[in-house]
BAMARDREN-824915 format. One line per 2 residues: number of its first residue (from 1); for each residue x, z, y of N, C-alpha, C, O. Coordinates in steps of 0.2 Angstrom, whole numbers. Atoms other than C-alpha are relative to their C-alpha. Layout:
<tibas>
NUM) X:Z:Y:X:Z:Y:X:Z:Y:X:Z:Y; ...
</tibas>
This chain:
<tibas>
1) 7:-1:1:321:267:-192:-3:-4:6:-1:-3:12; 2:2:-3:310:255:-183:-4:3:4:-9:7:2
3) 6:-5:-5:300:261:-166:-6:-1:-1:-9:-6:-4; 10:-1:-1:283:267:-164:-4:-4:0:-8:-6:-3
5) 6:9:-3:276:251:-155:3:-4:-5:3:-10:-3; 0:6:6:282:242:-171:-4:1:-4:-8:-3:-8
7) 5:-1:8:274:251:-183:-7:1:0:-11:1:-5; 9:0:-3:257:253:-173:-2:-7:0:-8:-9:-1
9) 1:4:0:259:235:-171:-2:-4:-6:-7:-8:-6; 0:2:5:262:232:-189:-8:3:-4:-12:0:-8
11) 8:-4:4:246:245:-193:-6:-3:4:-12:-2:2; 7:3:-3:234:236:-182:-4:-3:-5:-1:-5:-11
13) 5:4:4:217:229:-190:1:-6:2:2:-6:8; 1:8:1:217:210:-190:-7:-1:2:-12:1:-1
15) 6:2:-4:204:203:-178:-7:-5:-6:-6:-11:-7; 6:5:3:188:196:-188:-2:-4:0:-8:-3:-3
17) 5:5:-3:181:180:-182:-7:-2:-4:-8:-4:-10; 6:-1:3:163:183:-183:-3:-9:-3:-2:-14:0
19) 4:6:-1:152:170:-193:-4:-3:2:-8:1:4; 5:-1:-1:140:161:-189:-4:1:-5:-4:1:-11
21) 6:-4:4:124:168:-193:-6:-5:-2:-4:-11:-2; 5:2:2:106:162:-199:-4:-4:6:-9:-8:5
23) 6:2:-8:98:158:-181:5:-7:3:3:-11:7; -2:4:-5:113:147:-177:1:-8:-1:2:-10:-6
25) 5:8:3:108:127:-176:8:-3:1:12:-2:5; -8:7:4:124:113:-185:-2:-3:6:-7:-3:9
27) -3:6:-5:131:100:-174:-4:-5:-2:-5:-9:1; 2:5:1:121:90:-185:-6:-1:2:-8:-7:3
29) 5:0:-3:104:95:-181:1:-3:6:-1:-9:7; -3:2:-9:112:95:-161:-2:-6:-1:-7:-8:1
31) -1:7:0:115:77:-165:-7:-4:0:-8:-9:5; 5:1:0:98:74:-171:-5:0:4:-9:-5:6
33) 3:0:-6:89:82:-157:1:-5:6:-4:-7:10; -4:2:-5:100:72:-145:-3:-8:0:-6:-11:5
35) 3:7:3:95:55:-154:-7:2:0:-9:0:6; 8:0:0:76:58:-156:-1:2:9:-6:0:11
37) 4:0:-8:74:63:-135:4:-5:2:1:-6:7; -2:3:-3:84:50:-131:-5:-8:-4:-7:-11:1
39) 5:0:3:72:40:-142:-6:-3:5:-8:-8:8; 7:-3:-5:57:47:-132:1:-3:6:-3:-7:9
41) 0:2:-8:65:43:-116:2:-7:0:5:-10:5; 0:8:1:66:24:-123:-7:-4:2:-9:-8:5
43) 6:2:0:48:24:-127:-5:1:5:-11:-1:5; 4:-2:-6:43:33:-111:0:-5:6:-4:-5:11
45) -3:7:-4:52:18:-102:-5:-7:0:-7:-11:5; 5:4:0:41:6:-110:-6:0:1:-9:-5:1
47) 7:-5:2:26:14:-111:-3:-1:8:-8:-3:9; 3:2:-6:25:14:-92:4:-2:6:3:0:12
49) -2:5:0:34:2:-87:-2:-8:5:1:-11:9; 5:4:-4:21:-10:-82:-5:2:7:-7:0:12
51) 4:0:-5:11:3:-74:3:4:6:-1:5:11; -2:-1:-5:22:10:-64:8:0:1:9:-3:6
53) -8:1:-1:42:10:-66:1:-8:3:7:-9:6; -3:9:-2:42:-10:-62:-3:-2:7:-4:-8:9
55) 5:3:-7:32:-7:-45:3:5:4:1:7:9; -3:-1:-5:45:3:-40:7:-4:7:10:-9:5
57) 1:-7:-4:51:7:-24:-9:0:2:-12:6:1; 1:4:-4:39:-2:-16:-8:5:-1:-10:7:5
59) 6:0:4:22:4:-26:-7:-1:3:-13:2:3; 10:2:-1:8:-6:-20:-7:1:-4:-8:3:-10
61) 6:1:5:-9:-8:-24:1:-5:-5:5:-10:-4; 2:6:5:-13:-19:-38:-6:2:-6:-8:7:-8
63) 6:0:4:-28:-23:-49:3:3:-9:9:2:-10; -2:-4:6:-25:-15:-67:-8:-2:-5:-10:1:-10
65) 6:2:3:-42:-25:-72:-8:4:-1:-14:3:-3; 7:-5:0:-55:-10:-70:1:5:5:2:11:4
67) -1:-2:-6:-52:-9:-52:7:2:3:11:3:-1; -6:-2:-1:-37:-5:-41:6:3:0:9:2:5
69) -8:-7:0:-22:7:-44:1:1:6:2:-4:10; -1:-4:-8:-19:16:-28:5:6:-2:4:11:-5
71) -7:-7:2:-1:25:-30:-3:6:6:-6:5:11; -2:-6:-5:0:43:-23:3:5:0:8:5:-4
73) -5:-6:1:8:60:-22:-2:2:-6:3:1:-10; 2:-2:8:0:66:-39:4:-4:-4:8:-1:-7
75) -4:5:2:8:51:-46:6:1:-2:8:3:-7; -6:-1:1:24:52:-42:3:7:0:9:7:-2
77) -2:-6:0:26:71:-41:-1:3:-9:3:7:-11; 0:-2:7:19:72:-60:5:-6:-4:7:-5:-10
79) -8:5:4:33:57:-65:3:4:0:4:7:-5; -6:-2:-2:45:65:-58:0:8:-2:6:9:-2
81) 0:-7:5:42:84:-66:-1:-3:-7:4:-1:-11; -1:2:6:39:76:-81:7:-3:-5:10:-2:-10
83) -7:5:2:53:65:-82:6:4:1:12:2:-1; -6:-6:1:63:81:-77:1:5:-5:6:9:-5
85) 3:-4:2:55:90:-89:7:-3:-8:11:1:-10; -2:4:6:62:76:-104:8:1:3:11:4:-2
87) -7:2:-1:80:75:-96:3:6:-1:9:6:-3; -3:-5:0:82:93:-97:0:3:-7:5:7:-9
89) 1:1:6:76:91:-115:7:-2:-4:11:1:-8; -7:1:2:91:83:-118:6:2:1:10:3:-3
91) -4:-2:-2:103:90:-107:5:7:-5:11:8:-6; -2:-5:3:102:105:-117:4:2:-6:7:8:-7
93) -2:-3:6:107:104:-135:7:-5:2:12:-3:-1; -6:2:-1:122:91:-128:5:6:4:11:6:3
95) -4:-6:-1:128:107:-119:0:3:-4:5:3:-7; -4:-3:9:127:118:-136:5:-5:-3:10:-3:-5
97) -7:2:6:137:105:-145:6:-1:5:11:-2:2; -5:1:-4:149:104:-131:3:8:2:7:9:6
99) -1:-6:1:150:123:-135:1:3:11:5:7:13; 0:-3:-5:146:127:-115:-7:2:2:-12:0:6
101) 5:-5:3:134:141:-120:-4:4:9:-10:5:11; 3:-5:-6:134:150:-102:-4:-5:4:-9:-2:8
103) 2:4:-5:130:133:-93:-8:-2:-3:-13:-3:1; 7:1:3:115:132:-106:-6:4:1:-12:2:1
105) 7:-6:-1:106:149:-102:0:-2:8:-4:0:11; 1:1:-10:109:142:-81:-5:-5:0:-11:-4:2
107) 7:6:3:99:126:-87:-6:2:-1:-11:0:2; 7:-1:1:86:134:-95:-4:5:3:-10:6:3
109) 5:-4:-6:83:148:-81:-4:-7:4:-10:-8:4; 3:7:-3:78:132:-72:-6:-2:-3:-10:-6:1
111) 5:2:2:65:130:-83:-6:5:1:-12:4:-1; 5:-4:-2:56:145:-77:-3:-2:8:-9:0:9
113) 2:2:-4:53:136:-61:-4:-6:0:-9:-8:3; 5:7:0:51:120:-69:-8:-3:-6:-13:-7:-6
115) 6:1:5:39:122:-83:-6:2:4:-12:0:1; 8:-2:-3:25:130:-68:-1:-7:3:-7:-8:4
117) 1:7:-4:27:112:-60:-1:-4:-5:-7:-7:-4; 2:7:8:26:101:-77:-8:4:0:-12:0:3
119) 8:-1:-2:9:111:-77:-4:1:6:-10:-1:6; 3:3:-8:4:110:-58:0:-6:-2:-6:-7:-3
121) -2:6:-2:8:92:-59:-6:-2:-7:-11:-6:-6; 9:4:3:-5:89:-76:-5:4:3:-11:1:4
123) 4:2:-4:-16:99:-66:-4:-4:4:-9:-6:2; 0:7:-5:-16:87:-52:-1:-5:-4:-6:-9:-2
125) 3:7:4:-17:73:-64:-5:-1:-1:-8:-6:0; 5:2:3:-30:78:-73:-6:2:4:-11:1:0
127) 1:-1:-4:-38:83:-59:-2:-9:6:-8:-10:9; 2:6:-3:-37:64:-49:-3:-5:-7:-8:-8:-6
129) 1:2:4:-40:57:-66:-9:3:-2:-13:-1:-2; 7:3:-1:-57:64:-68:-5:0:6:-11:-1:5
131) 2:2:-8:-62:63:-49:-1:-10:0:-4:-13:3; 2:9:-2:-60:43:-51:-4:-1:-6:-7:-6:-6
133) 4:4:4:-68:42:-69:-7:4:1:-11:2:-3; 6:-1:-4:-83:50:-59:-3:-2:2:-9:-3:1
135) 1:7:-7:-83:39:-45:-1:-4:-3:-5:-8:0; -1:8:0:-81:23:-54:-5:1:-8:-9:-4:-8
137) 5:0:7:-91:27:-73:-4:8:-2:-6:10:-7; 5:-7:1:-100:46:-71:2:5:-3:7:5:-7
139) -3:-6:2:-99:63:-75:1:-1:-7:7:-2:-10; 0:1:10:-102:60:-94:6:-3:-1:9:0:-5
141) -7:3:4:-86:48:-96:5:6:4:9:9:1; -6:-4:-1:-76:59:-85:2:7:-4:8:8:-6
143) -1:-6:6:-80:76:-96:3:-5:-7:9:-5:-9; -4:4:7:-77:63:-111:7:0:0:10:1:-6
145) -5:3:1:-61:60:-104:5:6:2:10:5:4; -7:-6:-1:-52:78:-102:1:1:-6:7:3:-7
147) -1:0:5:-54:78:-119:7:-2:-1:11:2:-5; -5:4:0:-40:68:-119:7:2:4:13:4:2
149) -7:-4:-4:-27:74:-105:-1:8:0:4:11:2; -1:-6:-2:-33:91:-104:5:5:-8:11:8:-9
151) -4:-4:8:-28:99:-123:8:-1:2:11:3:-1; -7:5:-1:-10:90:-118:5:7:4:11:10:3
153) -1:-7:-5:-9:105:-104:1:4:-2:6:7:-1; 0:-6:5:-14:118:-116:5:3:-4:6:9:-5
155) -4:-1:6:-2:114:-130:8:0:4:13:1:1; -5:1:-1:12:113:-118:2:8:2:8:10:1
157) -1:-8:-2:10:131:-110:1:3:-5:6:6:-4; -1:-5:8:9:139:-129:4:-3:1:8:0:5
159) -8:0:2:25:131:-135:4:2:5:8:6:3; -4:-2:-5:33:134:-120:2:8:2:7:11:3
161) -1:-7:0:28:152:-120:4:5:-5:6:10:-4; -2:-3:6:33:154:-139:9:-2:0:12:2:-4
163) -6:0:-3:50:147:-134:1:3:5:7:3:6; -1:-5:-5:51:158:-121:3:7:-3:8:9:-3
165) 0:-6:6:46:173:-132:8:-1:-7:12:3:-9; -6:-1:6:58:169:-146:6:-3:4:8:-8:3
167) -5:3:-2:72:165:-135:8:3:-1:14:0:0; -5:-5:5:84:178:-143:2:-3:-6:8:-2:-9
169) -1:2:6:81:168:-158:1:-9:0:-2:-14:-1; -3:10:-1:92:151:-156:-7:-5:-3:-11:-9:1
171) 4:5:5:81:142:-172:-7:1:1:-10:-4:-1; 6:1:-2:66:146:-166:-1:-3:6:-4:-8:7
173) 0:1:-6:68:144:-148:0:-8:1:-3:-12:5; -2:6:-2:75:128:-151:-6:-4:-1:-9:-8:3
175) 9:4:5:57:122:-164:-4:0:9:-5:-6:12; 6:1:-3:47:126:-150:2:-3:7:-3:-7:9
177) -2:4:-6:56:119:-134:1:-5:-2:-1:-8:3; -2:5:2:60:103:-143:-6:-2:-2:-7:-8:-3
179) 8:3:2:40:103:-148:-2:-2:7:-6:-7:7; 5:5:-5:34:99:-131:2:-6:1:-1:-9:6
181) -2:8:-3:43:83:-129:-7:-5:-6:-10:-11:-5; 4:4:4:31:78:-143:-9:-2:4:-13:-6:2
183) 5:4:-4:17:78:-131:0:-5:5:-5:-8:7; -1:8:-3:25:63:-121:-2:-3:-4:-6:-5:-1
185) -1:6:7:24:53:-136:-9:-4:3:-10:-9:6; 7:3:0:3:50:-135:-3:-3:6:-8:-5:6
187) 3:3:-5:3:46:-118:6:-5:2:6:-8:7; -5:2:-2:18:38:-117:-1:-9:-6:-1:-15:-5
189) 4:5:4:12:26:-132:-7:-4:0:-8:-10:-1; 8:4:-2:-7:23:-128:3:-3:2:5:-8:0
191) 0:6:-5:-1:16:-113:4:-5:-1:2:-10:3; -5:6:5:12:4:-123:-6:-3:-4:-4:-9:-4
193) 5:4:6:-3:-2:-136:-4:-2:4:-7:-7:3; 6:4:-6:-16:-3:-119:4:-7:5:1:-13:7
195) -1:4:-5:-4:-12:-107:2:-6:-5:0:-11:-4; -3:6:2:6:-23:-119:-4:-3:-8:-3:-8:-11
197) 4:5:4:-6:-26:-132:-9:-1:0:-12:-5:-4; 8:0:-4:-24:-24:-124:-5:4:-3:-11:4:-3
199) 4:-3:5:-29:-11:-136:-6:5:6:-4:7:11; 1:-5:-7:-41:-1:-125:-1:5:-4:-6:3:-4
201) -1:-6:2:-41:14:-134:6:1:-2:6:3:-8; -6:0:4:-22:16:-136:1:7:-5:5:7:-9
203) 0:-7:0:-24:36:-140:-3:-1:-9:0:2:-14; 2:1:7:-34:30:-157:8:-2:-3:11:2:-6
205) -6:1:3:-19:22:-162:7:4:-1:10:5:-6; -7:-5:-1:-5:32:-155:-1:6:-4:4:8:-8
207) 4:-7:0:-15:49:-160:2:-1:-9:6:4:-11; -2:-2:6:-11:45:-181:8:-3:1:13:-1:-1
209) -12:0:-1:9:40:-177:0:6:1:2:10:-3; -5:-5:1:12:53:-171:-1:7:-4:4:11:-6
211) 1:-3:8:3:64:-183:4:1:-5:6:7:-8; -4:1:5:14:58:-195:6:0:0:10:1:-5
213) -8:-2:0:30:59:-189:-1:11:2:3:15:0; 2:-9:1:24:79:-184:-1:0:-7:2:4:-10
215) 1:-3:6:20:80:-200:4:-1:-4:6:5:-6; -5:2:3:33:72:-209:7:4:4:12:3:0
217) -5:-4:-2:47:83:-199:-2:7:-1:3:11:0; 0:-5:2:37:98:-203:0:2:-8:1:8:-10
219) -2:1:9:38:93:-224:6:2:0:7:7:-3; -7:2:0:56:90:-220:1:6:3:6:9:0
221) -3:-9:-4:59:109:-209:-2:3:-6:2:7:-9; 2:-6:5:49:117:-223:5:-1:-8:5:4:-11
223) -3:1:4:59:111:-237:8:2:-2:10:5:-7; -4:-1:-2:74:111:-228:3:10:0:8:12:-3
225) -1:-6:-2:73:130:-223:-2:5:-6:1:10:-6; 2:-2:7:64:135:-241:-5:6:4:-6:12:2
227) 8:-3:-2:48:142:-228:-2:-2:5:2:-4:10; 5:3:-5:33:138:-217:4:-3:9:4:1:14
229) 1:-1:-8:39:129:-202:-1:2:4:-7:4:3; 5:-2:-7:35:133:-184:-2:-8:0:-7:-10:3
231) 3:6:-5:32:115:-181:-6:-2:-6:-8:-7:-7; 7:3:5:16:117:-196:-5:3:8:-10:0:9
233) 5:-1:-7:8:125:-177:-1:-6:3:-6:-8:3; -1:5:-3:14:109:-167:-6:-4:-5:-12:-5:-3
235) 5:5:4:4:97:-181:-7:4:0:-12:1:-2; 7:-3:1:-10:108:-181:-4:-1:8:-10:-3:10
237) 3:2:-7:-11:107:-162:-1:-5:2:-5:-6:7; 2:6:0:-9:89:-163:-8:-3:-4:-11:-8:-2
239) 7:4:-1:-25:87:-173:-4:3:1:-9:2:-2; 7:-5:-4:-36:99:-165:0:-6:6:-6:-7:8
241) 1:2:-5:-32:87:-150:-2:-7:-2:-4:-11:2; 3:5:2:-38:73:-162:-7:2:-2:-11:-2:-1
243) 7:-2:1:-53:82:-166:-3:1:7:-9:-1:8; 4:0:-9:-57:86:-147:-2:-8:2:-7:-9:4
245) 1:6:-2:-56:69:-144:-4:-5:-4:-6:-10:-1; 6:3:7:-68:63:-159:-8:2:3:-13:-1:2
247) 4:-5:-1:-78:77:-152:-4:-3:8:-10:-1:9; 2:0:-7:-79:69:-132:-7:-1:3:-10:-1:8
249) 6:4:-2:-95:63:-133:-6:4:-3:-11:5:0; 4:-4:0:-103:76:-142:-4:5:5:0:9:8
251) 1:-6:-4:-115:90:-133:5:4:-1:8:4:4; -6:-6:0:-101:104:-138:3:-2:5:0:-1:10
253) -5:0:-5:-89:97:-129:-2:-2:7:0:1:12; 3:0:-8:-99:89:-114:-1:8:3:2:9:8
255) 1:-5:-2:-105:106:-111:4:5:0:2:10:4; -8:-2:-2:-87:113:-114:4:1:8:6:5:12
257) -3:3:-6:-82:101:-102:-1:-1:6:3:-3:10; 3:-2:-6:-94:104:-91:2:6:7:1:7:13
259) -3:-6:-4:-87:121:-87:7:0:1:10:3:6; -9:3:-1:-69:115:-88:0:-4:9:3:-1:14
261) 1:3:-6:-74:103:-74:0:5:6:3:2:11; 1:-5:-7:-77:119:-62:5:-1:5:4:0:11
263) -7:-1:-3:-60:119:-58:4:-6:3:10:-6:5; -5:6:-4:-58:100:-51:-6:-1:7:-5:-5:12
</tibas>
């Protein structure tokens, strides 16, 4: 007769290995993500490039054609949280496919620190940016002109909250972290169509691209998934920030932006 601890050994249940479930994101999306920020921090390369990456260390003054450029701390402290902002972007989903899952939630605590600085740092921006479009073309173009960088601020705190908020939920979590890289794109391209090809209004041009590619990735999630993407939010907040911007010159907004203004 065979011993005890054989026959409990033999009655044991057989270990389950769970599947994955509905929330959890394929290697191949991973891949995709991986490719598309890496992408962005191609196009963020050229984009500004002229006006400030190719005048490093050194960063003199230089004429920029409608007066001088004077580097300063705002400058370089809103590069460099942004551009940590993108890097961290990426970091991320190559740490999921590389299945080092606990390194991934250490990462992203980081982003409790870093996401108050990407917004301090467009305060300050948008902050020296209409203090000089004050000084050099008057209140009226500078309210004009928050139009433009301030919405940028707005849409980044929301996603970032609503990734925050779903962060229990891999597939959500992921929609909405991986949406704020989308706000590089329009400042990152104006400044590519103004410096290398003299558009002055690059934001007109840039503002329907990327329209279209938000929109075009939110057809393709909603098809994909068989219901309403989160990123039909992301495109909607892209074109509220083209209607604010259509809007800059009207009374609504001057007198919007006039109360906005308080706080520079």
């Amino acid at each position: 007769m065979p011993p005890q601890d054989v026959l409990e050994k033999k009655t044991e249940t057989p270990k389950v290995v769970p599947a994955l479930n509905k929330e959890s994101i394929s290697p191949t999306v991973l891949n995709r993500i991986i490719i598309s920020i890496i992408l962005l921090i191609i196009v963020i390369q050229i984009g500004f490039f002229k006006t400030y990456i190719q005048h490093f260390p050194r960063f003199e003054e230089y004429s920029a054609g409608h007066g001088n450029t004077r580097y300063n701390f705002t400058m370089h402290f809103h590069g460099v949280m942004m551009m940590g902002w993108v890097w961290m972007l990426l970091l991320q989903p190559i740490l999921i496919l590389k299945g080092k899952t606990r390194l991934h939630r250490r990462v992203g605590s980081l982003s409790y620190v870093l996401a108050p600085l990407v917004l301090f740092s467009l305060y300050l921006a948008n902050r020296d940016q209409f203090q000089n479009t004050a000084a050099h073309d008057g209140q009226t173009a500078a309210i004009a002109g928050l139009a433009l960088t301030l919405p940028e601020a707005v849409f980044f705190a929301i996603l970032y909250s609503l990734a925050i908020f779903y962060r229990n939920r891999p597939a959500l979590h992921m929609r909405f972290m991986c949406s704020t890289a989308f706000l590089f794109l329009n400042p990152a391209m104006g400044r590519m169509f103004r410096t290398y090809f003299d558009f002055r209004l690059g934001f007109a041009i840039s503002s329907p691209i990327v329209l279209s590619v938000v929109g075009l990735i939110t057809i393709v999630d909603s098809l994909r998934t068989k219901r309403l993407s989160p990123f039909t939010l992301v495109f909607g907040l892209m074109l509220l920030h083209k209607i604010i911007w259509e809007l800059r010159n009207t009374p609504f907004w001057q007198a919007t932006g006039s109360v906005i203004a308080r706080m520079f």
